[in-house]
Backbone atoms as SQL, in Angstrom:
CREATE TABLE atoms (id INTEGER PRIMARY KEY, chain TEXT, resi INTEGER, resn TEXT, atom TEXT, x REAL, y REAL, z REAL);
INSERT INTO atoms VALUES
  (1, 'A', 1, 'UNK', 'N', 42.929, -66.159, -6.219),
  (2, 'A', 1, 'UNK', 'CA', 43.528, -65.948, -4.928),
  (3, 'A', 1, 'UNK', 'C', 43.242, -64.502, -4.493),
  (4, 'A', 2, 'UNK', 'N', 43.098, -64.314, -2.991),
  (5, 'A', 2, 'UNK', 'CA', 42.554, -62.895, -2.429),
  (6, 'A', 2, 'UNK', 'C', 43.457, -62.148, -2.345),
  (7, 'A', 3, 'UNK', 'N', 43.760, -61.372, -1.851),
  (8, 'A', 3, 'UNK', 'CA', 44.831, -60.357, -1.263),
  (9, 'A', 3, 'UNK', 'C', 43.952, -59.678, -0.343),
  (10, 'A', 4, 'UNK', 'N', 44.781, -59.503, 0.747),
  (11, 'A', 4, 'UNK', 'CA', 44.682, -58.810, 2.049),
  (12, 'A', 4, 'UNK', 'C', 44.646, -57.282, 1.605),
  (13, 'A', 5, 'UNK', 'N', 43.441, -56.564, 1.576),
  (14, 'A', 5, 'UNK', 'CA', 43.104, -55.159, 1.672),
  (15, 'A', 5, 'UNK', 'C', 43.850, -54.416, 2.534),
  (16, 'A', 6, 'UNK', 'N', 44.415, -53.320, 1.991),
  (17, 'A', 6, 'UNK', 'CA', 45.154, -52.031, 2.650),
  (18, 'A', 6, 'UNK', 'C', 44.985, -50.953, 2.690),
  (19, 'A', 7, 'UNK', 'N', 44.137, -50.342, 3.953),
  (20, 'A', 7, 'UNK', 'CA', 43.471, -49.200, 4.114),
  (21, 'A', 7, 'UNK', 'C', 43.962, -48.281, 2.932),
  (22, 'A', 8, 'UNK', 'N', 43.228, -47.458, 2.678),
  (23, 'A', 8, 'UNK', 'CA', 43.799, -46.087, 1.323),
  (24, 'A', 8, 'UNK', 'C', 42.871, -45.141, 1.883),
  (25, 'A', 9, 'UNK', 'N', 43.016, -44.063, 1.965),
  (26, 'A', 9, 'UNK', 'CA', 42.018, -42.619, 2.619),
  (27, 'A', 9, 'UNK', 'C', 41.718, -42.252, 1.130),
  (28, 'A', 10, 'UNK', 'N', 42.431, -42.650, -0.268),
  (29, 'A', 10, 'UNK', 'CA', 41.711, -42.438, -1.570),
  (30, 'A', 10, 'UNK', 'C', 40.404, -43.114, -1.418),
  (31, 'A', 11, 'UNK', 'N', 40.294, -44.489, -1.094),
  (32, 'A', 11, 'UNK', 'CA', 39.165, -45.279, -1.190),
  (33, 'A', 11, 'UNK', 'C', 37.631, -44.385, -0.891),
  (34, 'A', 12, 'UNK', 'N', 38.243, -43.376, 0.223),
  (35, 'A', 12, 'UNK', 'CA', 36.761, -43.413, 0.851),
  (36, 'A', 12, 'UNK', 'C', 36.235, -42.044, 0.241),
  (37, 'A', 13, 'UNK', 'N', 34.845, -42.563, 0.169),
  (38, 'A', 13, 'UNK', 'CA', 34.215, -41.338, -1.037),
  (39, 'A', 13, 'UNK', 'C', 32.774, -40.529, -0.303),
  (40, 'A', 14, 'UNK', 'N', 32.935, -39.370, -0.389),
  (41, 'A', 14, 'UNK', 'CA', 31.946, -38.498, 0.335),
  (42, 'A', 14, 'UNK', 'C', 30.542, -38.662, -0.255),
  (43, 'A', 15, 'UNK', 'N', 29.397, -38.939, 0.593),
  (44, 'A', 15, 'UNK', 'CA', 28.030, -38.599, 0.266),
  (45, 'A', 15, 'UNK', 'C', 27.727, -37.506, -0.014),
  (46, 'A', 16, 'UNK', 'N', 27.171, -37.613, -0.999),
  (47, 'A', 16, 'UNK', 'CA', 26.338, -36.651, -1.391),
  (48, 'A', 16, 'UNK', 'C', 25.324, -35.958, -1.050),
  (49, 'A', 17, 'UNK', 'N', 25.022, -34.916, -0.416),
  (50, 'A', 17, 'UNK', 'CA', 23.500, -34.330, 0.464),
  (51, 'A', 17, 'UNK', 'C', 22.444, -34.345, 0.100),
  (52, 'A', 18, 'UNK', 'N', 21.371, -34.803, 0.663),
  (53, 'A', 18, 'UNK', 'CA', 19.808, -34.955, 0.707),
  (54, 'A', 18, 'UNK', 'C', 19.029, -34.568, 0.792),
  (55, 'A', 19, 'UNK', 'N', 18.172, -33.509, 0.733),
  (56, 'A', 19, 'UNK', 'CA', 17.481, -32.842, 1.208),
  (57, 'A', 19, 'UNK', 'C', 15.878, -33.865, 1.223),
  (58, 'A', 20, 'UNK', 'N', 15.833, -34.051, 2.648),
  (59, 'A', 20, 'UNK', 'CA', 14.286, -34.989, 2.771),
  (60, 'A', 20, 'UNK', 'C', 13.627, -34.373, 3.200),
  (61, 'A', 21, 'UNK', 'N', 12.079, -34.630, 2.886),
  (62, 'A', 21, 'UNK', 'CA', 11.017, -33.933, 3.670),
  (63, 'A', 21, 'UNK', 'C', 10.518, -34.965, 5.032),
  (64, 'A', 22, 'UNK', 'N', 9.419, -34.585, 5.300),
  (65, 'A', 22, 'UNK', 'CA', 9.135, -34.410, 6.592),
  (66, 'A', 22, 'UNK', 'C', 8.896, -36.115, 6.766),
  (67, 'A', 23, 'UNK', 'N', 8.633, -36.468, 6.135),
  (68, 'A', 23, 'UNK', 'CA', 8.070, -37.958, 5.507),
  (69, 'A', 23, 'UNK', 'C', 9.232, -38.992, 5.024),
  (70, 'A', 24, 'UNK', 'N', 10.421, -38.247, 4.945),
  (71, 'A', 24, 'UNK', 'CA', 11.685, -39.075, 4.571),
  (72, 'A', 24, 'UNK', 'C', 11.834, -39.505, 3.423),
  (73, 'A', 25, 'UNK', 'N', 11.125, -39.024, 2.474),
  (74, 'A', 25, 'UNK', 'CA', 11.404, -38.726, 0.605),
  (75, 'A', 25, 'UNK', 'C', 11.768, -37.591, 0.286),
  (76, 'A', 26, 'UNK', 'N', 12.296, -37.614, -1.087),
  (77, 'A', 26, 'UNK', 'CA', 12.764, -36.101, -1.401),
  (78, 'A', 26, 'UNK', 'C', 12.138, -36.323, -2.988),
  (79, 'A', 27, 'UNK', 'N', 12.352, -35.157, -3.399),
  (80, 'A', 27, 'UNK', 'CA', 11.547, -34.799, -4.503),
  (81, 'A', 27, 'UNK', 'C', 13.212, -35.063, -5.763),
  (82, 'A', 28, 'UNK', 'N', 12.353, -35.288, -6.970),
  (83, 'A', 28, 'UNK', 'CA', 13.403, -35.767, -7.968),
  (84, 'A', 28, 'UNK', 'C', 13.719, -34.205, -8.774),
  (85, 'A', 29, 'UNK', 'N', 14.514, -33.703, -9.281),
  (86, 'A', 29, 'UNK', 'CA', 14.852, -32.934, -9.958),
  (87, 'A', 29, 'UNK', 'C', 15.442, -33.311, -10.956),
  (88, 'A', 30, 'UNK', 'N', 14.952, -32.996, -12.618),
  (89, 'A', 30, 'UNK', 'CA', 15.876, -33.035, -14.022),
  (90, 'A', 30, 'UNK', 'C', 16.992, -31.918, -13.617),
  (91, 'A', 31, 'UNK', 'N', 18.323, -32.237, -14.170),
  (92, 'A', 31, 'UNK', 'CA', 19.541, -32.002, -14.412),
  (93, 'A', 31, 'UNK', 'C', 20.147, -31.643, -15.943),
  (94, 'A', 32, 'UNK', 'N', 19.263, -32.537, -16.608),
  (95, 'A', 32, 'UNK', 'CA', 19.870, -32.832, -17.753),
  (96, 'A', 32, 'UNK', 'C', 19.237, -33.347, -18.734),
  (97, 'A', 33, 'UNK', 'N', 18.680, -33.290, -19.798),
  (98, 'A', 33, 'UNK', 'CA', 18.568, -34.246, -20.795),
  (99, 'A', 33, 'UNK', 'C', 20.166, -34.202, -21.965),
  (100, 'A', 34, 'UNK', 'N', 19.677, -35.897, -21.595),
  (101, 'A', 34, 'UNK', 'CA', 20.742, -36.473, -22.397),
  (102, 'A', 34, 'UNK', 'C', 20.918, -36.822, -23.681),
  (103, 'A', 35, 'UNK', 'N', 19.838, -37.088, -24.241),
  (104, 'A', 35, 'UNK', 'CA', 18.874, -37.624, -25.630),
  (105, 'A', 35, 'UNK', 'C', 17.629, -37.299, -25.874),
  (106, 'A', 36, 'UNK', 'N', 16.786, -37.662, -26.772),
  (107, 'A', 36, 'UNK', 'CA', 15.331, -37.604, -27.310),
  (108, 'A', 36, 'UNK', 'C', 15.311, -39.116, -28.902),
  (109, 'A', 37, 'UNK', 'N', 14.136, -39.043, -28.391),
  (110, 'A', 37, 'UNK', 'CA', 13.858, -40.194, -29.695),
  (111, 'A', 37, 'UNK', 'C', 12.232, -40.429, -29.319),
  (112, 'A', 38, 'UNK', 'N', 11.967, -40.931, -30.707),
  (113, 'A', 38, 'UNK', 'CA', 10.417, -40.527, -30.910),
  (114, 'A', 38, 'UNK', 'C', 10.163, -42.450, -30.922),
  (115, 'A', 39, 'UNK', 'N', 9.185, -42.946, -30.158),
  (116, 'A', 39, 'UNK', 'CA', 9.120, -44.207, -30.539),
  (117, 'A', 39, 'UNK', 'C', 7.623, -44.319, -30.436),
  (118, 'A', 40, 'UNK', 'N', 7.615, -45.500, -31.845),
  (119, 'A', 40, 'UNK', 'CA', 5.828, -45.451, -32.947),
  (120, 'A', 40, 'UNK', 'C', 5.777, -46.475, -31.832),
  (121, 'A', 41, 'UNK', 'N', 4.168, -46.291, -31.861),
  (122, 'A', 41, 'UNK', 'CA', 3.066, -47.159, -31.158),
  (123, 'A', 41, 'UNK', 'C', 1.919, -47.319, -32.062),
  (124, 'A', 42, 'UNK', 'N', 2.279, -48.764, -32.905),
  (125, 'A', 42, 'UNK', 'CA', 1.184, -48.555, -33.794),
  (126, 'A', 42, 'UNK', 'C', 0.555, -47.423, -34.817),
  (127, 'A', 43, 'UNK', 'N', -0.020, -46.282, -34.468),
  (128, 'A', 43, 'UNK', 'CA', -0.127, -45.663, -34.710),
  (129, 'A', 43, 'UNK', 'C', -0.039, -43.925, -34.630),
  (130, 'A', 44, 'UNK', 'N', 0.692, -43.922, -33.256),
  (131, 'A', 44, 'UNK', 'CA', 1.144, -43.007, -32.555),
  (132, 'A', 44, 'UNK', 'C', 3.007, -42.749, -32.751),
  (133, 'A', 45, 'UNK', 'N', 3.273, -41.824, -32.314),
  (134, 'A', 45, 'UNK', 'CA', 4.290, -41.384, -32.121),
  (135, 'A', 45, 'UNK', 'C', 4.751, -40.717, -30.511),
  (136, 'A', 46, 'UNK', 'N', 5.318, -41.558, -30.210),
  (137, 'A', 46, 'UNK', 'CA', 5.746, -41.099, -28.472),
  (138, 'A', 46, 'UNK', 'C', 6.740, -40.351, -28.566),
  (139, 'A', 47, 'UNK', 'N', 6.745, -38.864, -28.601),
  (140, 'A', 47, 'UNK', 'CA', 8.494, -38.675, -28.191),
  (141, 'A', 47, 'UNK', 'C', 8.859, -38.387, -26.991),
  (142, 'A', 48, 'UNK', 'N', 10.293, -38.905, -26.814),
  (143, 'A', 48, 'UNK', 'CA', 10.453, -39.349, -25.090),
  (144, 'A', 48, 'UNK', 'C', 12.027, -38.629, -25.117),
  (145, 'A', 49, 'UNK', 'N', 12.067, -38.803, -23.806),
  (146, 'A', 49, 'UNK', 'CA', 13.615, -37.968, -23.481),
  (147, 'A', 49, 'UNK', 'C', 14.001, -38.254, -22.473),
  (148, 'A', 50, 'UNK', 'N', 15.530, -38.807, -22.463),
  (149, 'A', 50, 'UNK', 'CA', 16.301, -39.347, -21.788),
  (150, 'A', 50, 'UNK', 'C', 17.264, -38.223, -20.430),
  (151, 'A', 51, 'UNK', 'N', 16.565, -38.358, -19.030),
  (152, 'A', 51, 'UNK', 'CA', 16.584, -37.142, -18.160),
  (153, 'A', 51, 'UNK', 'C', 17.484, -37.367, -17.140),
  (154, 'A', 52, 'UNK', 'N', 18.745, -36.874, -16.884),
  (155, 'A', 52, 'UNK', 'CA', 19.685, -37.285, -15.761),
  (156, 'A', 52, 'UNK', 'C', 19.088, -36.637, -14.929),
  (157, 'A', 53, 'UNK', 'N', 18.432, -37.498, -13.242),
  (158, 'A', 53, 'UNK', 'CA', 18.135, -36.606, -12.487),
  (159, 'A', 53, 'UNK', 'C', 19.353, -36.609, -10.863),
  (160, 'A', 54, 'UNK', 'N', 19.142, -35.165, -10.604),
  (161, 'A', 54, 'UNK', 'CA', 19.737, -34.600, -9.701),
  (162, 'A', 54, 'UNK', 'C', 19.905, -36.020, -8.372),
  (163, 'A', 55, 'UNK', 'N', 21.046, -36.150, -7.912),
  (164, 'A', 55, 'UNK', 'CA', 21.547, -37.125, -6.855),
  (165, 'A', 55, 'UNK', 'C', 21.422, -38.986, -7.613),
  (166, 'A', 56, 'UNK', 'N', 21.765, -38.748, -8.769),
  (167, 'A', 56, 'UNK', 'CA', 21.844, -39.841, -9.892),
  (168, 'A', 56, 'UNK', 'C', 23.131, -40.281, -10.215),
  (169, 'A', 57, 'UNK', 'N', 23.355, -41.314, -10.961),
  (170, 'A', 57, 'UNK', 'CA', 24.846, -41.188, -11.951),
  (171, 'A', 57, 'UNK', 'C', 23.707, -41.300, -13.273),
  (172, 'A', 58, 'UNK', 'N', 25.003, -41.228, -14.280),
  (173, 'A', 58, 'UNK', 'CA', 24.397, -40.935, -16.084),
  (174, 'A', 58, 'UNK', 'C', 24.091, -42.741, -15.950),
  (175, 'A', 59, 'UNK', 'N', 24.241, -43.298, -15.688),
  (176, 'A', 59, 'UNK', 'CA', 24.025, -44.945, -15.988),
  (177, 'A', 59, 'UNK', 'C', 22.995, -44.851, -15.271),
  (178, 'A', 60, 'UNK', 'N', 21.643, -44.240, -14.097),
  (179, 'A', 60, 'UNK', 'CA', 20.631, -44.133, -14.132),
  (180, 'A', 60, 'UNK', 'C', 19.500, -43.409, -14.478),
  (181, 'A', 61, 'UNK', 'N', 20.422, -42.663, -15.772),
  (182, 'A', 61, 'UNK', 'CA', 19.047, -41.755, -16.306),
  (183, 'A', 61, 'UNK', 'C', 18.007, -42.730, -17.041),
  (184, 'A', 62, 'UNK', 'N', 17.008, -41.727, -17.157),
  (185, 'A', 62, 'UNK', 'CA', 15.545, -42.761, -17.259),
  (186, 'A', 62, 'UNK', 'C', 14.836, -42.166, -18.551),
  (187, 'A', 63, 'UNK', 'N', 14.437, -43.050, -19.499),
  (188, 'A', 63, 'UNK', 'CA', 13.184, -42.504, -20.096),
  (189, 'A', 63, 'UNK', 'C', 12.079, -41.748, -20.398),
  (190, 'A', 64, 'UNK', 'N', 11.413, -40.334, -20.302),
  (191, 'A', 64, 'UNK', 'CA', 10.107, -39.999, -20.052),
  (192, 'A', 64, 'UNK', 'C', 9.685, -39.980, -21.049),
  (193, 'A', 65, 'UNK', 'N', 8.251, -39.729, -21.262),
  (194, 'A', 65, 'UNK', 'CA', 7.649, -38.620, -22.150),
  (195, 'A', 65, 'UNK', 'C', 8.060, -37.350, -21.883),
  (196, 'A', 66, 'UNK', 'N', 8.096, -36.950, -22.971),
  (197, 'A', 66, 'UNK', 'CA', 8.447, -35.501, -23.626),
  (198, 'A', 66, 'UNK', 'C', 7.538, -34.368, -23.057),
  (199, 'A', 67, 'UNK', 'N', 6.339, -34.610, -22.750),
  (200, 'A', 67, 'UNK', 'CA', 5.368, -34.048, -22.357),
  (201, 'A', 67, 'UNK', 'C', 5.654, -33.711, -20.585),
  (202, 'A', 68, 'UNK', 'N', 5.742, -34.931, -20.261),
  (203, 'A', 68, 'UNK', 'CA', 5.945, -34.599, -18.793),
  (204, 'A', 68, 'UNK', 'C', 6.874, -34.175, -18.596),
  (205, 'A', 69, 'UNK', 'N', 7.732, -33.646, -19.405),
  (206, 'A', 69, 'UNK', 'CA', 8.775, -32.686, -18.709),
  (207, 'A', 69, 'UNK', 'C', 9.178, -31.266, -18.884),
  (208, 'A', 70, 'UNK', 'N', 7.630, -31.081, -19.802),
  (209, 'A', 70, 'UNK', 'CA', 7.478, -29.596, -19.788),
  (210, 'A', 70, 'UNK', 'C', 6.564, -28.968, -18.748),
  (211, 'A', 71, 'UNK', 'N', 6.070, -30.038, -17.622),
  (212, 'A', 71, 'UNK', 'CA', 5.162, -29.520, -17.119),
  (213, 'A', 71, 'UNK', 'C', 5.727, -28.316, -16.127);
């Protein structure tokens, strides 16, 4: 069974700012690494690192190589 919603001024939650370019994308910025872990490929060793980026939550940080984020 539903219940009839009752405005709350808690509910409502501020955006967060954007900075877009000229083209209407914006560029990603690391914030954070969260983790690291090395994962085998056959014969390789990948180590990768887990990167919260800037205008994210932690439930969409992502995977990289380790490499690309010293660039």
């Amino acid at each position: 069974m539903l219940w009839q919603y009752r405005s709350d001024p808690s509910h409502i939650l501020e955006p967060e700012e954007v900075e877009l370019n000229p083209n209407l994308s914006y560029d990603e910025e690391p914030v954070q690494i969260l983790d690291w872990e090395v994962k085998r490929l056959r014969n390789k060793n990948v180590p990768l690192v887990k990167v919260l980026w800037r205008n994210h939550k932690v439930e969409e940080a992502t995977w990289e190589p380790e490499a690309t984020m010293r660039e």
